[in-house]
DOVO-41903 format. One record per residue: residue in one letter; x, y, z of N, C-alpha, C in turn. Coordinates in steps of 0.02 Angstrom, whole numbers, plus 50000, padded with zeros to 5 digits. Last residue first. Layout:
BEGIN
NODE  residu   n_px   n_py   n_pz  ca_px  ca_py  ca_pz   c_px   c_py   c_pz
NODE       A      X      Y      Z      X      Y      Z      X      Y      Z
...
END
This chain:
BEGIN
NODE  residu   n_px   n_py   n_pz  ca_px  ca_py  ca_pz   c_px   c_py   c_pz
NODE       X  51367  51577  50726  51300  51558  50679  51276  51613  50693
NODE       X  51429  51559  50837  51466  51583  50779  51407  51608  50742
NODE       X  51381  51476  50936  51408  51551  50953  51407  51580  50871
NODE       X  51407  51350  50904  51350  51392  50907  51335  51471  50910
NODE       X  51515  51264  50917  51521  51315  50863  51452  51376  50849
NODE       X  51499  51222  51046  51584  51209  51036  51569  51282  50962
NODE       X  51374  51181  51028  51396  51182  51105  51466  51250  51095
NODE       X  51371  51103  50912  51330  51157  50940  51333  51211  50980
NODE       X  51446  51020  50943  51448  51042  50893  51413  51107  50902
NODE       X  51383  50932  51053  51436  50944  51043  51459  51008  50986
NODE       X  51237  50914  50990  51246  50950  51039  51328  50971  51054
NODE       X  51283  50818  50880  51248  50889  50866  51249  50924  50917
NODE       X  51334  50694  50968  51373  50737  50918  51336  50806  50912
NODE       X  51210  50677  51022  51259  50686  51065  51323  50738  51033
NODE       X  51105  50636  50925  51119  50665  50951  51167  50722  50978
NODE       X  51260  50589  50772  51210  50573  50834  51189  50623  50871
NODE       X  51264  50623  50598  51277  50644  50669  51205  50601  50724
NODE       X  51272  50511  50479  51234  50562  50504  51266  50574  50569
NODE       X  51267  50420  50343  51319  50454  50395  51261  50508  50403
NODE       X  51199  50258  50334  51216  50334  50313  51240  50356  50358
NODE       X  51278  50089  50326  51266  50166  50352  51257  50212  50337
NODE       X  51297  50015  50168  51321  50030  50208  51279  50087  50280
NODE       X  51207  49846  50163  51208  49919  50137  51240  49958  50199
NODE       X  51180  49714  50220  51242  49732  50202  51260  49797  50174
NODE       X  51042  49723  50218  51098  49719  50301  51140  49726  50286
NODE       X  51000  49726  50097  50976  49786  50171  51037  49785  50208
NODE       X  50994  49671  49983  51060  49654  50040  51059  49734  50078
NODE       X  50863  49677  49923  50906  49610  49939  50962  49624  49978
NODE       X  50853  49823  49925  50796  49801  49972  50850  49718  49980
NODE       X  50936  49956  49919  50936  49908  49886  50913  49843  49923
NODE       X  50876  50113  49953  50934  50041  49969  50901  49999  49951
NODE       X  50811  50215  49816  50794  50178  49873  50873  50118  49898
NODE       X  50814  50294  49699  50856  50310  49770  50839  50273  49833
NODE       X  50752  50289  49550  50734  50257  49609  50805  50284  49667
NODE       X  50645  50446  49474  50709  50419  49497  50706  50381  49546
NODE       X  50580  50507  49364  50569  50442  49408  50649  50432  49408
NODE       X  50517  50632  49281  50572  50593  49284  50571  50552  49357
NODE       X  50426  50683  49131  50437  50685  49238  50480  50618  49214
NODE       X  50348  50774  49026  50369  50727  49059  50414  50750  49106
NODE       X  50160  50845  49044  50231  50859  49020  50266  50783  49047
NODE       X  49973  50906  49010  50054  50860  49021  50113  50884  49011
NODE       X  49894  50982  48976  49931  50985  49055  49967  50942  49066
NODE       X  49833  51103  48892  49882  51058  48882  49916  51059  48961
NODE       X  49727  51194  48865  49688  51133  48910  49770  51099  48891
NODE       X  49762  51320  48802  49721  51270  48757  49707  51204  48791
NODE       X  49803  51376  48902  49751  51416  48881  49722  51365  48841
NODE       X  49906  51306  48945  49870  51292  48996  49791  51324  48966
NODE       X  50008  51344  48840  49964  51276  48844  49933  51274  48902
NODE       X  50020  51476  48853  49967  51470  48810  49967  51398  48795
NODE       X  50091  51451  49001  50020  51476  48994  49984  51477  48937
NODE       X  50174  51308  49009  50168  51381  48984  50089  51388  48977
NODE       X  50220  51210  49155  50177  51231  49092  50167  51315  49055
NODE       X  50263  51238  49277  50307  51242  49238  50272  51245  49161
NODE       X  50172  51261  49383  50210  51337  49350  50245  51336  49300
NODE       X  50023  51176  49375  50092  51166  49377  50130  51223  49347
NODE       X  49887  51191  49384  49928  51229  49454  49999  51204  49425
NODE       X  49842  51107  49293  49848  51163  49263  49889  51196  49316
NODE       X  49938  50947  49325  49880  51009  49350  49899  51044  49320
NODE       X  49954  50797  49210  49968  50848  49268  49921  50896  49280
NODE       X  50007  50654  49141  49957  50699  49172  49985  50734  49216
NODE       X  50173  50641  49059  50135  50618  49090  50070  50673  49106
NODE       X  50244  50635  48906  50152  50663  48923  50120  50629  48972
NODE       X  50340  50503  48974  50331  50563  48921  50252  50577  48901
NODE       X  50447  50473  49098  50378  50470  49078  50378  50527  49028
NODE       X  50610  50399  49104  50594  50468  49095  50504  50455  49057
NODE       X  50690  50316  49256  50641  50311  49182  50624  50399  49180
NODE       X  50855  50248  49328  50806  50324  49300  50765  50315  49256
NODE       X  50916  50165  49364  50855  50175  49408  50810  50247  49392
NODE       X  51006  50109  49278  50941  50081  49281  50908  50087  49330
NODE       X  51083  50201  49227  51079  50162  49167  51003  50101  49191
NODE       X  51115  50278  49395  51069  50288  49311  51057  50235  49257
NODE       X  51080  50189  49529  51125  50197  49468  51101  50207  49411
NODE       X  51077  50268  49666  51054  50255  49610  51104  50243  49571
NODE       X  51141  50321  49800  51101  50241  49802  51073  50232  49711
NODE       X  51187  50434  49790  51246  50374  49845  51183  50321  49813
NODE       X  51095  50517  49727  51177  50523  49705  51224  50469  49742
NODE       X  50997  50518  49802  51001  50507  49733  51072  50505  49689
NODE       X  51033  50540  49928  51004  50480  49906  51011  50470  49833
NODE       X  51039  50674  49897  51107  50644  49929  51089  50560  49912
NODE       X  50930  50731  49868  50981  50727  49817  51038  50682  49840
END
């Protein structure tokens, strides 16, 4: 979700598929369409990818290093 919320921009990285294919194993289908063979539904495509032309210029994700997590750990582990 964090990707999907820092790298997309709706108006053009969201398509919405309508009657795409699916498995009867899907929970979200109702059972008296799974009773008459109905296994589509629509799905949503979201792109969250960096933006492949200016890779090098996309910022950092923020993440802890190592070194940081062990700090942290170290300092608030107890607590948890």
């Amino acid at each position: 979700m964090w990707a999907a919320t820092t790298r997309c921009e709706p108006s053009e990285n969201i398509d919405i598929m309508c009657n795409a294919w699916n498995s009867a194993l899907d929970p979200r289908i109702a059972p008296a369409d799974k009773e008459s063979g109905v296994t589509a539904h629509s799905k949503a495509i979201i792109e969250a990818c960096r933006p492949f032309a200016w890779r090098d210029q996309f910022p950092t994700p923020s993440a802890l290093s190592a070194e940081e997590a062990r700090a942290i750990q170290a300092k608030w582990g107890k607590l948890l």
